[in-house]
Steps between C-alpha positions, in 0.01 A plus 500: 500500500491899507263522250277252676486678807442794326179341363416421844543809653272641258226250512501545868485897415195421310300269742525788736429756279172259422412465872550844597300606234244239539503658907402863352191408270310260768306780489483530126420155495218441735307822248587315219349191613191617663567363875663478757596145650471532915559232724239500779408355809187257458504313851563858721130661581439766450863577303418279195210192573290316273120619470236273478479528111904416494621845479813616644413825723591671797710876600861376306257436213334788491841674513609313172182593344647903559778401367355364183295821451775737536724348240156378269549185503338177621609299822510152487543325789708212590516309881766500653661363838774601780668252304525540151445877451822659484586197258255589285573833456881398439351287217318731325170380517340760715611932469449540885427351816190659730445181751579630871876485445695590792794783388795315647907555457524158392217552232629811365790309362274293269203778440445837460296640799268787397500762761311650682355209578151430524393347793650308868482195657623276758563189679291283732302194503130388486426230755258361676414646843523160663867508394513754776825626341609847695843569382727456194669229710236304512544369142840288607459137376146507416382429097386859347327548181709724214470591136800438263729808406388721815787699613395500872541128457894459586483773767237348763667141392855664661382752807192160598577213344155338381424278335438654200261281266509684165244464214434658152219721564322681744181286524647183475703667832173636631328106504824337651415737779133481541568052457749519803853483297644778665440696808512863341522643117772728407408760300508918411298675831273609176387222368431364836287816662269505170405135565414530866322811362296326202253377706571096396323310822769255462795758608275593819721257738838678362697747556833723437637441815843668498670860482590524135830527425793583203250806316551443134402742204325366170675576166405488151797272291601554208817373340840690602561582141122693485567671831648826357310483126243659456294204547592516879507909526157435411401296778693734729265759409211332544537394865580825598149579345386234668617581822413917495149460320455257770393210257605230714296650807224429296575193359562406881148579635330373140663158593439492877860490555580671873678858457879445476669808653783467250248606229344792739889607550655468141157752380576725749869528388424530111266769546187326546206694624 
């Protein structure tokens, strides 16, 4: 019996050993392969959205393609939702996660957060202005439009008590609202101000009607074991580029995206001109 728990304690010595090790040469790998595997936002204009040719683009994409070219390496570039992206990371099958991720306590238990992060959103709603919704308050027992795996989600559910009608994706959200299902769409303040922005004809009768509320900063993920390698060091460095070259100022305006004072406020602290 001794001698078989001995073998166990050693095997278990091993498989940690393995993973540890496997957690310090993410970096390693992703060279030796050629790319990097980043899940993206496909459904989130102008984050990550599908061109007319089929072509993930969009500001988070342009930020993996950075990426790519500071290590040499390819990005490939996998969709991902609310839903399913912190899973896949956990799985293995992607090396990081740049898809509007809120940075939350509950989160950093599961994934590495890369700080500083890179951008700032929050909560509010897209609704029709015939819904003549004025206050927070105004959601209580009425059907509202939400995406799967959004952390703002459980929050308005307990302080307003919709009724929260959840779906997979972001457009299939977007056309429950515009077909009636739901009096308002739940969503990131971003997202919501760049389609009122874009200039659609069929948003002109809409409108974010509410004070926006719970501020939430973006994070890259990574997994917790790549948060310290040099993998995630790595990443580290590169938003505070990011942030003090004032990249993502750029990549703001290039996208039509309206001026987020976080950004304006995290260059001025690193030393941005």
């Amino acid at each position: 019996m001794k001698r078989i728990s001995t073998y166990l304690m050693i095997a278990i010595g091993l498989l940690a050993s393995i993973t540890v090790a496997a957690a310090q040469d993410t970096l390693a790998q992703i060279k030796q392969r050629g790319t990097i595997i980043v899940g993206v936002k496909n459904d989130y204009k102008p984050w990550g959205f599908l061109d007319p040719s089929g072509k993930i683009v969009g500001m988070e994409t342009d930020l993996v393609n950075d990426i790519a070219n500071r290590i040499g390496v390819k990005a490939e570039l996998v969709p991902v939702t609310a839903a399913n992206r912190m899973e896949f990371l956990q799985q293995g099958r992607i090396d990081l996660v740049v898809a509007t991720m809120g940075d939350t306590e509950a989160r950093r238990k599961v994934v590495g957060m890369i700080e500083p992060n890179y951008y700032a959103g929050a909560t509010n709603v897209l609704a029709p202005k015939s819904a003549n919704l004025k206050k927070w308050e105004d959601l209580k027992d009425r059907k509202v439009c939400a995406v799967q795996g959004a952390y703002y989600n459980r929050r308005v559910s307990q302080l307003y008590s919709p009724e929260m009608v959840v779906f997979p994706s972001v457009p299939d959200a977007l056309n429950a609202l515009q077909g009636g299902n739901c009096v308002a769409f739940l969503f990131d303040d971003t997202l919501i101000v760049s389609t009122l922005a874009g200039g659609d004809s069929k948003w002109a009768n809409y409108e974010m009607p509410l004070v926006s509320e719970d501020p939430q900063l973006w994070a890259m993920g990574v997994r917790l074991s790549d948060l310290d390698s040099p993998f995630g060091k790595l990443l580290k460095d590169i938003s505070v580029e990011w942030h003090k070259s004032g990249k993502l100022i750029e990549l703001e305006k290039k996208w039509g995206i309206k001026s987020s004072p976080y950004l304006q406020e995290e260059h001025k602290k690193l030393g941005g001109s």
